[in-house]
C-alpha positions in Angstrom: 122.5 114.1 107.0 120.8 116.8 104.5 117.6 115.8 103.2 117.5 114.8 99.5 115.4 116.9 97.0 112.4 115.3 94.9 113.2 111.9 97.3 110.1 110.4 98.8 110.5 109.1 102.3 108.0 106.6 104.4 107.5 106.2 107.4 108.1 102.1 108.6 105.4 102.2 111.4 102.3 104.6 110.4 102.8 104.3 106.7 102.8 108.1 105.9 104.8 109.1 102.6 106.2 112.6 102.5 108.3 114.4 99.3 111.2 116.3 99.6 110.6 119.9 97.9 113.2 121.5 99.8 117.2 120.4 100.7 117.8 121.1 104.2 119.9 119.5 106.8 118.7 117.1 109.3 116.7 114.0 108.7 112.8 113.2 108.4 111.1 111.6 111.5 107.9 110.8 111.6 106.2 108.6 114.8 109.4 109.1 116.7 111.5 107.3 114.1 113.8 108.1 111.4 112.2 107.8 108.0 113.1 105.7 105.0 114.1 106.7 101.7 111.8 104.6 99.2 113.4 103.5 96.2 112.0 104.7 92.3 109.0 102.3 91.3 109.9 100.6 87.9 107.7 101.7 85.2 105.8 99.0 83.5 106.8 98.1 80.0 104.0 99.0 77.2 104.3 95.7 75.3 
């Protein structure tokens, strides 16, 4: 699986957030694990 550009990706056990700046194949590990993808954080509406 390639890595996606301008994706952020956590890591489940050690909490460490990385940002994708370049596509490449393979797949982010951190702590002997595979890392998530994190989803986009909503923007809060400016009532």
């Amino acid at each position: 699986m390639a890595s996606q550009l301008g994706k952020r990706y956590r890591c489940l056990k050690c909490g460490t957030e990385i940002l994708c700046t370049k596509i490449g194949e393979g797949t982010m590990t951190c702590c002997g694990q595979e890392m998530e993808v994190q989803e986009p954080r909503p923007i809060p509406s400016s009532d």
